[in-house]
C-alpha positions as CSV (number, residue, x, y, z in Angstrom):
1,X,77.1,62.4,69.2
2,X,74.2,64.0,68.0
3,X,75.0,65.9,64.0
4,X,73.8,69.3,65.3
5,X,76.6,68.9,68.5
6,X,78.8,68.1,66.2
7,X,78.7,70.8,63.7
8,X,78.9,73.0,67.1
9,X,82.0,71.1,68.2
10,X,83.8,71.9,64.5
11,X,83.1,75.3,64.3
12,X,84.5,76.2,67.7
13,X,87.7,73.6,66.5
14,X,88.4,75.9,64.0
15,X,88.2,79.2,65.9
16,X,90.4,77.1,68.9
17,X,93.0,76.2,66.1
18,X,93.1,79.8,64.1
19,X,92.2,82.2,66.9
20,X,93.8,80.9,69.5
21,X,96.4,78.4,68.3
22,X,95.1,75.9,70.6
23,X,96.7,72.8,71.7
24,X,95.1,70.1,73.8
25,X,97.4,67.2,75.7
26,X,96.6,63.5,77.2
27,X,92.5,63.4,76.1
28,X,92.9,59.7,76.6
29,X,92.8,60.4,80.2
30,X,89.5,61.2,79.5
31,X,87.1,58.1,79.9
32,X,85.9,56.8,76.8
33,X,82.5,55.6,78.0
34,X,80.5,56.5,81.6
35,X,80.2,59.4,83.9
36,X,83.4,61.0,84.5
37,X,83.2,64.8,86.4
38,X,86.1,66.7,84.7
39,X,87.0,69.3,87.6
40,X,88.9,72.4,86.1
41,X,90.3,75.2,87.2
42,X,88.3,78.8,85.9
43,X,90.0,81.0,83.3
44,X,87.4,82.9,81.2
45,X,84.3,82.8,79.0
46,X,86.1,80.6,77.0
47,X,86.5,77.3,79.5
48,X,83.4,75.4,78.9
49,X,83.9,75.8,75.5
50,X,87.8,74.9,76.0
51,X,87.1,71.9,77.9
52,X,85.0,69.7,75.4
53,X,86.4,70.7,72.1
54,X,88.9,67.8,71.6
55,X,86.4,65.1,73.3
56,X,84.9,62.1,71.3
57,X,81.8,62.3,73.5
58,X,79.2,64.8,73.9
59,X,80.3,66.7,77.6
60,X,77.7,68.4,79.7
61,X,78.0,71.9,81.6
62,X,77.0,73.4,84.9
63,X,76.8,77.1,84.1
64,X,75.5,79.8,86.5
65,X,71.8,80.2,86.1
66,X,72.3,84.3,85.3
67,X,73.4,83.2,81.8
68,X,69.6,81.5,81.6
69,X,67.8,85.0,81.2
70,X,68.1,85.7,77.9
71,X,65.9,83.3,75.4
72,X,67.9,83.4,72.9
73,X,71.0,82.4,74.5
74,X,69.2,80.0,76.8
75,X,68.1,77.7,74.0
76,X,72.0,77.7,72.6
77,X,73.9,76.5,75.7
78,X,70.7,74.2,76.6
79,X,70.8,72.5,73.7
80,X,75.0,72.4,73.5
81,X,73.6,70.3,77.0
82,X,74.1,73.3,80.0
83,X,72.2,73.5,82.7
84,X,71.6,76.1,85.9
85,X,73.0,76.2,89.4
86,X,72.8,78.8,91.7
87,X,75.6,80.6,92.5
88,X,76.8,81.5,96.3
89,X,73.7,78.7,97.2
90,X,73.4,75.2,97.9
91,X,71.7,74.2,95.0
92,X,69.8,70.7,95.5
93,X,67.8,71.1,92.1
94,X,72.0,71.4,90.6
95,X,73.0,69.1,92.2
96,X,70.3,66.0,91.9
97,X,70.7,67.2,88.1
98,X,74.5,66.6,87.9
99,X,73.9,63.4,89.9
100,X,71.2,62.0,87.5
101,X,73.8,63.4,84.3
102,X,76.2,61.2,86.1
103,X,74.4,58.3,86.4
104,X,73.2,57.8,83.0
105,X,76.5,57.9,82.0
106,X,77.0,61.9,81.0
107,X,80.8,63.5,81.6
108,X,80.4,67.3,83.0
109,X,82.6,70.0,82.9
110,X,82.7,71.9,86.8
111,X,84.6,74.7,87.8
112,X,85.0,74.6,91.5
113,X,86.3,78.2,91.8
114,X,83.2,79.2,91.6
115,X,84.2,82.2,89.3
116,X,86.8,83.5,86.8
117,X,90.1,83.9,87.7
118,X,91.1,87.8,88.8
119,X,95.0,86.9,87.9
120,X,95.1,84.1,86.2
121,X,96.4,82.1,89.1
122,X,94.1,79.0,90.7
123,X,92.0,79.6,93.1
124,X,90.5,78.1,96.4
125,X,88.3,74.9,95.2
126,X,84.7,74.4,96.7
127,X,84.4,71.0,98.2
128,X,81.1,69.9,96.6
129,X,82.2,68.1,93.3
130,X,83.9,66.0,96.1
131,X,80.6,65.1,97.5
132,X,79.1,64.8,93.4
133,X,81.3,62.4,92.8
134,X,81.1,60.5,95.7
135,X,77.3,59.8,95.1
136,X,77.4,59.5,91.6
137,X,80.7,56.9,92.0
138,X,82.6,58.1,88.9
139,X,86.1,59.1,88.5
140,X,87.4,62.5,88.7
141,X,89.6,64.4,85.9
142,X,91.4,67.2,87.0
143,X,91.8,69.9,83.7
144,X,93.9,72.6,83.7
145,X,93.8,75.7,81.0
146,X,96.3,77.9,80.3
147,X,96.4,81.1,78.4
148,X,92.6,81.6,78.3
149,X,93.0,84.7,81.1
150,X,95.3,86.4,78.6
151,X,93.3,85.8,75.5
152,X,89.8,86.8,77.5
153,X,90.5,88.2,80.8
154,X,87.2,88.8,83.2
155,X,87.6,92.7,82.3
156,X,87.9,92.6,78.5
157,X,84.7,92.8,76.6
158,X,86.2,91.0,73.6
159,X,88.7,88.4,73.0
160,X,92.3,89.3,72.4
161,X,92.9,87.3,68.5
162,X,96.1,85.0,68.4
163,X,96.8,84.4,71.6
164,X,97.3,81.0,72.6
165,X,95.6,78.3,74.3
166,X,96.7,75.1,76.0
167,X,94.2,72.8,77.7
168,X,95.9,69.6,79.7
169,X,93.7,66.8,80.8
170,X,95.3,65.0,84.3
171,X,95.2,61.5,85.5
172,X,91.3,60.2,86.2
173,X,91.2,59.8,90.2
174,X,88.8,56.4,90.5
175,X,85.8,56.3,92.7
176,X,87.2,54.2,94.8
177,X,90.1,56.6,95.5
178,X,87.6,59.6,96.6
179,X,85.4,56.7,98.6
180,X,88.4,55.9,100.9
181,X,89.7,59.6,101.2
182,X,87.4,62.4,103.2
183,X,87.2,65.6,101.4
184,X,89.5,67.3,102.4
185,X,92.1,65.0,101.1
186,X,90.4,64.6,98.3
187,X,90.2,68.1,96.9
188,X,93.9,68.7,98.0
189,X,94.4,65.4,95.6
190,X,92.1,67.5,92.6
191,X,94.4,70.6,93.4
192,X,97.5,68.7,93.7
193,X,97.4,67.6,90.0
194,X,96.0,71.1,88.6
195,X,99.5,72.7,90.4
196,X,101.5,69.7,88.5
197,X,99.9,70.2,85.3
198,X,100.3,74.1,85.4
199,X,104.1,73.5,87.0
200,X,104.4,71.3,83.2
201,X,102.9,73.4,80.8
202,X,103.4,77.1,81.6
203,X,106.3,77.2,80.2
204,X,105.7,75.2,77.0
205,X,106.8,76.7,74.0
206,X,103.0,77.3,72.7
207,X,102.7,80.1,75.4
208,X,106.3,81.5,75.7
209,X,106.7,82.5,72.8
210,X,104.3,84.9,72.6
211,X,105.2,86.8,76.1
């Protein structure tokens, strides 16, 4: 990892651990090495930050290319490796980038919902990171997080301070798995593990005992 990305990585550590309380389970689903799509479900501002602070590896980020306007901002989440898609469109531009992230080995972090949670609950999954993976032949990780809609909600202007966060990391799904399955199956496979993960750690401790 580059120093600078991990400087960035430590800092937003210490703001998961005191902040938030944040507790991350099973990284060593998480390949070690290669392209890997990690597929989660969409909490808050918080989830692409959530879903590489516990990884050994640099992760890479599809973000919606509104968040590209402003210079400033642009140059941090480019160079903590984001890049633009356009949402409610079939981006090709997107999507030949993820492809060629992929395929030089790079893990990204997707959010299939499309956007932020109104509830908290999951949310329909688009069936395109089906297709990315496909082409790109690397293993899917499903990723759940929990507690994120209550600490930043998509109608809060601020964070709520102290309230806990748990991410979960599922079993990898091979690219041999999503080759033999259409995707259909496929994506009910993805969702399938984000329901058992949140079915195992809602109720954990972490997050019940502050309700």
């Amino acid at each position: 990892m580059r120093p600078y990305y991990v400087v960035m990585r430590y800092l937003c550590q210490v703001a998961f651990l005191t902040l938030f309380r944040g507790r991350v389970f099973n990284v060593s689903n998480v390949p070690n090495e290669g392209g890997a799509l990690l597929v989660s479900n969409h909490q808050s501002f918080l989830d692409p930050v959530l879903s590489a602070l516990a990884l050994p590896r640099e992760c890479h980020f599809m973000a919606r290319d509104t968040l590209f306007g402003n210079p400033s901002f642009r140059w941090l989440i480019e160079s903590l490796n984001a890049f633009p898609v356009k949402r409610g469109a079939g981006d090709i531009g997107a999507i030949k980038e993820t492809l060629r992230r992929l395929k030089s080995g790079g893990i990204i972090t997707v959010f299939p919902e499309g956007t932020r949670t109104p509830d908290g609950s999951l949310q329909p999954m688009r069936s395109g990171v089906i297709m990315v993976a496909r082409k790109a032949k690397v293993p899917i990780v499903p990723m759940l997080i929990l507690g994120a809609f209550e600490a930043w909600p998509r109608t809060a202007k601020l964070p709520t301070p102290l309230s806990p966060v748990l991410v979960a990391y599922g079993r990898p799904i091979p690219p041999e798995v999503t080759a033999s399955l259409d995707e259909a199956a496929c994506l009910e496979l993805v969702s399938t593990q984000l329901h058992e993960l949140m079915a195992r750690y809602r109720n954990h401790p972490l997050l019940t005992e502050s309700r």
